[in-house]
C-alpha positions as a LaTeX table, in Angstrom:
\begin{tabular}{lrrr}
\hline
Residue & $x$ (\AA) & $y$ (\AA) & $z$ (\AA) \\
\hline
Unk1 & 0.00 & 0.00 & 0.00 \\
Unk2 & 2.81 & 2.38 & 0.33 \\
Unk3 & 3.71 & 2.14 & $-2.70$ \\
Unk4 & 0.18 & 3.02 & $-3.97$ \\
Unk5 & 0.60 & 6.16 & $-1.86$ \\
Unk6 & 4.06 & 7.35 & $-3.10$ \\
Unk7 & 2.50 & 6.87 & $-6.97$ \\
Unk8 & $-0.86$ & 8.67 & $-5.53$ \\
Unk9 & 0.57 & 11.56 & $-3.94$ \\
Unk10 & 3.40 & 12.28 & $-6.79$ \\
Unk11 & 0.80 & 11.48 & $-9.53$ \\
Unk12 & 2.52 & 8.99 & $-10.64$ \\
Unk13 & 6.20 & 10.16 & $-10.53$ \\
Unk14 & 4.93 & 12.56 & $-13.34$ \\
Unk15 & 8.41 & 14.51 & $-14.08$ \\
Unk16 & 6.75 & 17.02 & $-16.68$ \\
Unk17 & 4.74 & 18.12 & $-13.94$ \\
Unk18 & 7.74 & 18.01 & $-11.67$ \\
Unk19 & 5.95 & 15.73 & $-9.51$ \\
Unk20 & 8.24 & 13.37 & $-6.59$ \\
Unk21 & 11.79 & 13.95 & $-5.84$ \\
Unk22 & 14.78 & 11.98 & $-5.15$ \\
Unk23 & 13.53 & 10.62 & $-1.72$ \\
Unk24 & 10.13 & 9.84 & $-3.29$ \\
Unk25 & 12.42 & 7.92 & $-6.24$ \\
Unk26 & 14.21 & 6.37 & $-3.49$ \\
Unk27 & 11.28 & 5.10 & $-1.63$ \\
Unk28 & 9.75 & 3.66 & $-4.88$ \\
Unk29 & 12.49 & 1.77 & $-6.04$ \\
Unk30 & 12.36 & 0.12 & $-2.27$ \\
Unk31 & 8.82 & $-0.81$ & $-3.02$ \\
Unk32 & 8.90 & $-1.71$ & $-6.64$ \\
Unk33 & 8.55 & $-5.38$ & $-5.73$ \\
Unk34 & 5.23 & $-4.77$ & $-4.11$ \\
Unk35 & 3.93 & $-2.83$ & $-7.79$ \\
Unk36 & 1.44 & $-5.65$ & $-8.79$ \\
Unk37 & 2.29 & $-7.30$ & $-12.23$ \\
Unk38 & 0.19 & $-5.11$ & $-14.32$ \\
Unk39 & 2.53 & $-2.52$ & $-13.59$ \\
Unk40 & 2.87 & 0.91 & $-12.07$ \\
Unk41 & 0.67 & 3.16 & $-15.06$ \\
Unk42 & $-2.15$ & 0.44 & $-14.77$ \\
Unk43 & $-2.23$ & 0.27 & $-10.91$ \\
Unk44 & $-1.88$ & 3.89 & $-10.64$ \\
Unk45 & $-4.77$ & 4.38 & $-12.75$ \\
Unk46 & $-7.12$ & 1.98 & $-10.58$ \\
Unk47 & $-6.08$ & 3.77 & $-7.55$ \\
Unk48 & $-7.11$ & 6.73 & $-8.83$ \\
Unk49 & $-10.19$ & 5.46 & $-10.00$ \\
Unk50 & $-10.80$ & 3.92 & $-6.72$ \\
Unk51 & $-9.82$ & 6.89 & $-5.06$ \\
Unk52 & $-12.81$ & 8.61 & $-5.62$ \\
Unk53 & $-15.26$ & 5.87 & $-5.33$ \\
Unk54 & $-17.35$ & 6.84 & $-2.79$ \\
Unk55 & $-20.22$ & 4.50 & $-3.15$ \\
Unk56 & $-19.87$ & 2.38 & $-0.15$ \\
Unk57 & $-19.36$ & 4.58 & 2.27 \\
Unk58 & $-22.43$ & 5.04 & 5.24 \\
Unk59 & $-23.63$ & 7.88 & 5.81 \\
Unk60 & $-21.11$ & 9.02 & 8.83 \\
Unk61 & $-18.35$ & 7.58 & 6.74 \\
Unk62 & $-19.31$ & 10.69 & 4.10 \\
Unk63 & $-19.17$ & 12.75 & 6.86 \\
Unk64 & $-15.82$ & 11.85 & 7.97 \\
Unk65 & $-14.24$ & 11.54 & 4.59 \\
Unk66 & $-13.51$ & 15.29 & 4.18 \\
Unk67 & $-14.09$ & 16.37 & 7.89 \\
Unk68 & $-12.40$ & 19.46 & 9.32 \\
Unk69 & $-12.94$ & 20.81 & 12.91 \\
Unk70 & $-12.06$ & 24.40 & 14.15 \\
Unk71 & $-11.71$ & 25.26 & 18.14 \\
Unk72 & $-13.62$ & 28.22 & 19.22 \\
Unk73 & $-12.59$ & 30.69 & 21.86 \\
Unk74 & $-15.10$ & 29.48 & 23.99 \\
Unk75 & $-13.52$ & 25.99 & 23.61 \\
Unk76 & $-16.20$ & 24.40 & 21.57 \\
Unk77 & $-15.17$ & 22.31 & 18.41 \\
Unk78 & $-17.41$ & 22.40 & 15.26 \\
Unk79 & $-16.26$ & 20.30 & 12.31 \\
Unk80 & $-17.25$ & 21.03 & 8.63 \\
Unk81 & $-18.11$ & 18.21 & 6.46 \\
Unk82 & $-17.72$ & 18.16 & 3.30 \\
Unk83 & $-19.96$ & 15.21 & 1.33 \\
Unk84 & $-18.91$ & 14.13 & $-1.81$ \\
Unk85 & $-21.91$ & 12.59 & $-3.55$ \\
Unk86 & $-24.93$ & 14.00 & $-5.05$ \\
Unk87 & $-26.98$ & 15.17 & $-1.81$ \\
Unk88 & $-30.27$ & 13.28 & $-2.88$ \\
Unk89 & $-29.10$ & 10.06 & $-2.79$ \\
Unk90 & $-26.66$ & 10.31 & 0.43 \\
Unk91 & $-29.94$ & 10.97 & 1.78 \\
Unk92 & $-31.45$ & 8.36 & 0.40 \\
Unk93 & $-28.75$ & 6.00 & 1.95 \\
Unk94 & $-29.41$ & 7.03 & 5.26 \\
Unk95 & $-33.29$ & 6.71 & 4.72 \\
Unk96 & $-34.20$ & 10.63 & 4.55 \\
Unk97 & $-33.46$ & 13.42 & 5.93 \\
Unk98 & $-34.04$ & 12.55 & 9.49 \\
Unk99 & $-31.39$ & 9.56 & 8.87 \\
Unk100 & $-29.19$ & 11.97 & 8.09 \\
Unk101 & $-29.27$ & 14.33 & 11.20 \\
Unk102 & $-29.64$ & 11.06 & 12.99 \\
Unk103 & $-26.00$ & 10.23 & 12.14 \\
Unk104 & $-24.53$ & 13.66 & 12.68 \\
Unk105 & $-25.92$ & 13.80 & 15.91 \\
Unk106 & $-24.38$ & 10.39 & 16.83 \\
Unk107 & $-21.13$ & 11.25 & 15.10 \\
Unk108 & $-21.03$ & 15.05 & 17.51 \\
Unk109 & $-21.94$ & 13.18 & 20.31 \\
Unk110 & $-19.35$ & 10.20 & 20.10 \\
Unk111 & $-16.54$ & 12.68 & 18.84 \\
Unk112 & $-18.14$ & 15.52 & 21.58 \\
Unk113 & $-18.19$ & 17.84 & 18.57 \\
Unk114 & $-20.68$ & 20.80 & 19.55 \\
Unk115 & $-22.16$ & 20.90 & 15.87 \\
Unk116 & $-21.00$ & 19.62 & 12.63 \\
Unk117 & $-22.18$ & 21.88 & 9.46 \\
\hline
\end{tabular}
């Protein structure tokens, strides 16, 4: 899997776009061996594609994906979710719109957030 990261975060060693450097080289070569056999192009591709699969995810797992929290001065922590899926049907996976508040409420009250937006 580290390997998949080094190719994800570099996009692919891409050297036109000046993307990795000679530790991220280094660190690849190290984990060549665990490239599957289709090769690095091919698995990089499915990674990416994978990458932004989002279709099995639950409902608080949307919320978490992209989840940021800010401190207040009067030490309350909000976190801003962003959900990556067309609204209607994350909705729809967590049965309607009560489903949905129903899971950010859990997910504030387990992580003691004081709201989530």
């Amino acid at each position: 899997l580290l390997a998949g990261v080094v190719l994800i975060d570099n996009r692919n060693m891409d050297k036109e776009n000046r993307k990795g450097n000679d530790r991220d080289d280094a660190a690849l070569e190290c984990l060549r061996s665990y490239i599957p056999p289709e090769g690095q192009t091919a698995w990089y591709k499915a990674l990416k594609e994978a990458r932004h699969d989002v279709s099995h995810l639950s409902v608080t797992e949307h919320l978490l994906l992209d989840m940021k929290t800010v401190n207040t001065k009067e030490g309350k922590t909000v976190a801003m979710a962003s959900v990556m899926v067309n609204m209607q049907a994350w909705v729809d996976t967590a049965g309607g719109p009560d489903g949905v508040v129903a899971a950010a409420r859990a997910l504030a009250v387990d992580r003691g957030y004081s709201a989530i937006v």
